[in-house]
N, C-alpha and C positions, 0 to 999 in steps of 0.2 A: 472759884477754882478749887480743886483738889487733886489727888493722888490717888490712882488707880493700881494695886499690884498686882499682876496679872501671873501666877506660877502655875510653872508646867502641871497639865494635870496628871491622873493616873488614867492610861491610855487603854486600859485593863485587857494588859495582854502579862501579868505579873510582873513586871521590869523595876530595877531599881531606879533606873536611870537611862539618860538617852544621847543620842548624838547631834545637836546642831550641825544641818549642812546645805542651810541657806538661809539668809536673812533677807525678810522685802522690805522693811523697812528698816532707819537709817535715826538716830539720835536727830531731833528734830525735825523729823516728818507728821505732818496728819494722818489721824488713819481714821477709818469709818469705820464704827459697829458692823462685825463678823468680815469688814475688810484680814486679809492674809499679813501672818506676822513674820512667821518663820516657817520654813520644813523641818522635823525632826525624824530620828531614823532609830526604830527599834528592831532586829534580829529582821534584818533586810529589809524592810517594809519604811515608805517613806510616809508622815502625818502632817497634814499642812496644819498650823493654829492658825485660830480665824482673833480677832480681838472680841470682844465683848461688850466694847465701850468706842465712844469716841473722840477724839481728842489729840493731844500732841505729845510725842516720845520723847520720855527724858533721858530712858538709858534701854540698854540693854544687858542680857544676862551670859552676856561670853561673846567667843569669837566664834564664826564655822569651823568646825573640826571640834569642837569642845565639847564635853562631856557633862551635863548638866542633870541633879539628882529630881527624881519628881516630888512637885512639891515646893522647890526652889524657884525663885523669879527670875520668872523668864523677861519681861518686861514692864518698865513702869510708864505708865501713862496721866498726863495731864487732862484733866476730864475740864467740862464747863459746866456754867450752873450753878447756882445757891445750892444747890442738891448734892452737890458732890460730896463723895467722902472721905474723909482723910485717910488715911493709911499708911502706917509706917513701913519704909522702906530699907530694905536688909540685903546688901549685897552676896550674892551665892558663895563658902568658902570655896567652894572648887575650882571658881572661876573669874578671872577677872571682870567686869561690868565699866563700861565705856560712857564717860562724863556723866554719872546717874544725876547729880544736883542739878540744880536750875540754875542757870548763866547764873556768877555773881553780877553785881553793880558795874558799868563801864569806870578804869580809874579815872583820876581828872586829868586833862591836856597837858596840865605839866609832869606828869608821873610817866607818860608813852614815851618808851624809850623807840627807836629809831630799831626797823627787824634787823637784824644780824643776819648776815648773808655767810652761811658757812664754808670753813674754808677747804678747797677742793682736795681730796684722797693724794695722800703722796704716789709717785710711782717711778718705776725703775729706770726712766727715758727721764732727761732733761727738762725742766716744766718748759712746756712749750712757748716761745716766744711770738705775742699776737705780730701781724705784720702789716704794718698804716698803710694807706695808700699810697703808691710807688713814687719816691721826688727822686732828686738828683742824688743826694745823698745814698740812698735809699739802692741807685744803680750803680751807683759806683763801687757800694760795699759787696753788691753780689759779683762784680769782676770774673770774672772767668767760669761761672756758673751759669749762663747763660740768661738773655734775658726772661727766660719764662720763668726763670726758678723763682724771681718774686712776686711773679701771681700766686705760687699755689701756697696754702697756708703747710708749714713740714716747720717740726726742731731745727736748730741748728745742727744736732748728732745727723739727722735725716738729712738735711741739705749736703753737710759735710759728706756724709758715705754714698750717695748718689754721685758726688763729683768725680768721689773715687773712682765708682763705677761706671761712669762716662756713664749714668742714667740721667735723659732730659725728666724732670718730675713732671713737668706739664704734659709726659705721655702716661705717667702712671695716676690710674683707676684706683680713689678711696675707698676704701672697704666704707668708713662710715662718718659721717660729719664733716666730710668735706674735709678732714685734716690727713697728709700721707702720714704714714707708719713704718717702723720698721719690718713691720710684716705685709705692709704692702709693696716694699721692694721685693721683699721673698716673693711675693706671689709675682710680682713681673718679671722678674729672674726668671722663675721654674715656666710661665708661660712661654716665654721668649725659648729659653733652651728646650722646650719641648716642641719646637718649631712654629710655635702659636697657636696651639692648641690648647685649649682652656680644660680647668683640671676636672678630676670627674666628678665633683659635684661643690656647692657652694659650702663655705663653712656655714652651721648652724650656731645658733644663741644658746650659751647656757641656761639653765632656767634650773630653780628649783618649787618645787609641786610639793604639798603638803597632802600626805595619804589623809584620805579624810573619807565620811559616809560608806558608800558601797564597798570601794578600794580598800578600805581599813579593813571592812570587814573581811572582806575575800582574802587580806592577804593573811589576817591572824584565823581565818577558818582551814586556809589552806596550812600555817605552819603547825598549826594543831596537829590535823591529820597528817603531816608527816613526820612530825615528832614523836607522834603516841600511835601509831599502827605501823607495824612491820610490813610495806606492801611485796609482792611480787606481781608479776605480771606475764601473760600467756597470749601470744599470737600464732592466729592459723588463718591458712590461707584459703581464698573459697568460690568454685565456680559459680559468677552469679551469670551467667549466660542466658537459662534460662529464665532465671527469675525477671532480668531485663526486659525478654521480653516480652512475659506476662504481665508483668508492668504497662508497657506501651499499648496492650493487646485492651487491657484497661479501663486505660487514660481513651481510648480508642471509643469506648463506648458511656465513659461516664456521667455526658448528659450533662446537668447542671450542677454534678455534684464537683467536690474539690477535685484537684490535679494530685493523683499519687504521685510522691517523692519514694525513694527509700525507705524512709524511715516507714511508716506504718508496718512495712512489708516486714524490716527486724525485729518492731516492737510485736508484733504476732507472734513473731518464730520465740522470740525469747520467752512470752508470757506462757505457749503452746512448751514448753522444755523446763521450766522452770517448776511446778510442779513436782519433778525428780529430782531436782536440787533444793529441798528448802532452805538450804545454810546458807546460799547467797540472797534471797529474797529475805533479806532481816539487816536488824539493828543491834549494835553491841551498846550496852551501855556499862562503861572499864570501869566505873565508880561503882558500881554494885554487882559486879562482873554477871549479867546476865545481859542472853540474849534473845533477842524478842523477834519471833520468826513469826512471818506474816501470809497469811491464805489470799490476800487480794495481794494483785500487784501493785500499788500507786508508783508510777514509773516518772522520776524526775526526767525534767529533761533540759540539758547544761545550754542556754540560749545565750551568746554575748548583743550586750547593748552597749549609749554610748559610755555607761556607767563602768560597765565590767559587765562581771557573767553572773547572770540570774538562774535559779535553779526553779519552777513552776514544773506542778506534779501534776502527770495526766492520771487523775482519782478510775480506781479500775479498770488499767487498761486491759485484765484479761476480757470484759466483758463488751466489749467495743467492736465494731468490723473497721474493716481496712477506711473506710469510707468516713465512719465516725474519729476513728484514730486522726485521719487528717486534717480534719474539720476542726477538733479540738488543739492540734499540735499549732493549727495555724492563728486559731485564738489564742491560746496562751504566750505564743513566742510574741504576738501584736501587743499583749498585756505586760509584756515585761517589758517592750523594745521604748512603749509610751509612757511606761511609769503607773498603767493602771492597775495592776496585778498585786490582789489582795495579799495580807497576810498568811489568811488560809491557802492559798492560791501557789506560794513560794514555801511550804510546810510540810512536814508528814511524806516527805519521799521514802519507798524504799530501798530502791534501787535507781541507779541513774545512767540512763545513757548520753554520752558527748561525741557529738559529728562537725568537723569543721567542714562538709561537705566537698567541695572540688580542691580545696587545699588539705584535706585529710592526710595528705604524706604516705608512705609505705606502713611505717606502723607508728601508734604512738603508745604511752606509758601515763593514763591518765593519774591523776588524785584523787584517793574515794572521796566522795562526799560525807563526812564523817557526822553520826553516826553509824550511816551505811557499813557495810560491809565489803561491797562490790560497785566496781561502774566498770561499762562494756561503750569500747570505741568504736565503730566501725570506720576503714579509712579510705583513701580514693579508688575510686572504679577504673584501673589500666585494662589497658587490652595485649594481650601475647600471645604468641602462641604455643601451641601444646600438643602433647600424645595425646589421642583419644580414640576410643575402641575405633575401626571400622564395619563393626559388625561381621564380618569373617573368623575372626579369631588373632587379627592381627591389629596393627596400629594405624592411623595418621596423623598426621600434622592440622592441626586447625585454629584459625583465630578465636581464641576466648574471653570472656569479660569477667576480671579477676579481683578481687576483692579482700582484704585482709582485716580481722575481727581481732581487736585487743584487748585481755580484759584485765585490770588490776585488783586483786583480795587482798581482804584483811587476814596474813598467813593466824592470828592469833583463833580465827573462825573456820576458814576458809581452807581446806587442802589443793596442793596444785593438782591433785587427781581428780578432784571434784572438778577442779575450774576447767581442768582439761576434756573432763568426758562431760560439762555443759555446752562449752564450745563446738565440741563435737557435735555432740546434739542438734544446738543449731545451727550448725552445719549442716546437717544434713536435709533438714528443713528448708532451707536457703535454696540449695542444691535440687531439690524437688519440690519444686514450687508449691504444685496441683496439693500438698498433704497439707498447706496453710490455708485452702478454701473444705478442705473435707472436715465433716463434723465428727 
């Protein structure tokens, strides 16, 4: 037998360190050569560790959510074999490590003490009194409570103010374990007075959630970005009528290619506009105050999954048609949503656009994606109606398909005259379709 130490490698993406935020194996499991040890998560990207060895787990090198430097052991394994090799084992400072030693010796029979059953949390209710199966005694002490009161298990406090309130307990519904509560009188009260109408929704379980892996990161990327960039943000409104149904006109002939969405159709107009704005298609970097303005567009695009939101960069979308636009949006969003989406793949955005699609709202006030400079919303497609020329020289009334574009800058790059006469831009793009198929 021997000791195998198995420490996090250098995953050579520069990191100093990583975040544990899965373990598949457990302090005393087998595992098998290149069988799966842990997930680890560096700047979004999740790395499964394979073992290298086979044998059985003595410890492990922290908890999920933890922070672990590389280079540091990640896990110690019991190998088999004359062969094996010894290795000393060094618990991580950073981190706690769960029973690393091997079982001591069982003590002897007379040293096992008998488990201590801990004794139950105080609480603000009377400790509840168990209640034996009903004798004579037993009926006679509940007197005037009726005889159902001593089926149902309830304090003496609960028995007592049920009497009060000529409530039979044998009608009132436990919230949980079978024992009534004082809040389960509340709740029969408030049904009853409300004519028996049950309330609008059930209580929920507290719970607490440990931010950990994706979550962590999104939520200290997002406080970054609104810590350290001044945003504003610019919404306009925009006839997508036609575009609609050039869309459809499309979708109509597309054959076996993908199904246009929207999106292809803005991510053109924006690429086709962007050109005349280089100060949103860039990066700031506030440590060395420069900014790094970019000729291709690699256009992030904000996808939630079950994790949270993934940011996956369609790499040159000026150079792409509507058709290719789609084809890729819908691979990369399948690559984030399943966890397969590389490093390179969630990297190197310039600019980012975020669509919640049919729940898009009237307008929203994104978060750059920071180092970006800019992200552009597009929000729900309502229908209203409107003035619009009649071609005479006068007006009508017409139903139109309407659409509102948001976009947030970094004011310390960004003018709102720029952002305002981008928008415009593609607006007007938007607005006449036929000029996003013209070369």
């Amino acid at each position: 037998m021997g000791k195998f130490t198995f420490n996090l490698p250098d995953i050579g993406e520069g990191i100093a360190e990583a975040e544990i935020v899965a373990w598949h194996v457990k302090v005393g499991d087998r595992i098998e050569e290149d069988g799966k040890i842990a997930d680890v998560m560096t700047d979004k990207a999740t790395v499964e560790m394979e073992s290298p060895v086979t044998g059985t787990v003595l410890s492990i090198g922290g908890e999920e959510g933890d922070m672990i430097a590389i280079g540091s052991p990640l896990v110690v394994i019991e190998t088999e074999g004359d062969d094996a090799v010894e290795e000393p084992v060094e618990a991580p400072a950073h981190a706690p490590v769960e029973s690393a030693q091997t079982a001591p010796a069982p003590p002897a029979s007379s040293e096992v003490e008998a488990p201590r059953v801990p004794p139950e949390p105080e609480t603000t209710e009377p400790k509840p009194v168990p209640v034996p199966a009903p004798t004579s005694l037993d009926t006679a002490g509940q007197a005037g409570l009726g005889s159902s009161h001593a089926k149902v298990l309830a304090s003496p406090a609960v028995r007592a103010r049920a009497s009060e309130l000529g409530i039979d307990l044998a009608q009132v519904k436990p919230a949980e374990d079978g024992r009534v509560r004082h809040a389960d009188l509340d709740a029969f009260l408030a049904y009853n007075a409300a004519g028996g109408f049950r309330a609008a929704g059930a209580k929920g379980v507290d719970q607490t959630i440990k931010v950990m892996g994706l979550r962590r990161r999104i939520a200290e990327n997002m406080a970054a970005s609104k810590r350290a960039i001044p945003h504003f943000s610019y919404v306009e409104e925009c006839d997508v009528t036609a575009l609609e149904e050039m869309r459809a006109q499309l979708n109509g002939a597309r054959g076996q290619r993908p199904k246009l969405t929207m999106l292809p159709l803005l991510i053109t107009a924006i690429c086709r506009a962007l050109p005349d704005f280089p100060m949103l298609n860039a990066r700031y970097d506030d440590e060395a105050g420069v900014v790094q303005r970019y000729g291709a567009v690699h256009l992030g695009m904000a996808t939630q999954t079950d994790g949270g939101l993934m940011v996956p960069a369609i790499r040159d979308a000026q150079d792409r048609n509507l058709w290719q636009l789609a084809s890729e949006i819908g691979r990369l969003a399948e690559a984030a949503r399943n966890g397969s989406a590389t490093s390179a793949e969630l990297s190197g955005s310039t600019l980012t656009i975020t669509s919640l699609g049919p729940l898009g709202g009237v307008a929203t006030t994104p978060v750059i994606n920071r180092p970006e400079v800019a992200i552009i919303g597009p929000n729900r497609i309502v229908e209203r109606p409107m003035f619009v020329p009649d071609g005479m020289g006068g007006e009508r009334i017409e139903k139109r398909k309407l659409m509102n574009i948001s976009i947030s800058c970094d004011h310390r790059v960004v003018d709102g005259w720029d952002a305002a006469s981008f928008v415009q831009a593609v607006k007007r793009l938007i607005e006449t379709p036929v000029l996003l198929l013209a070369d």
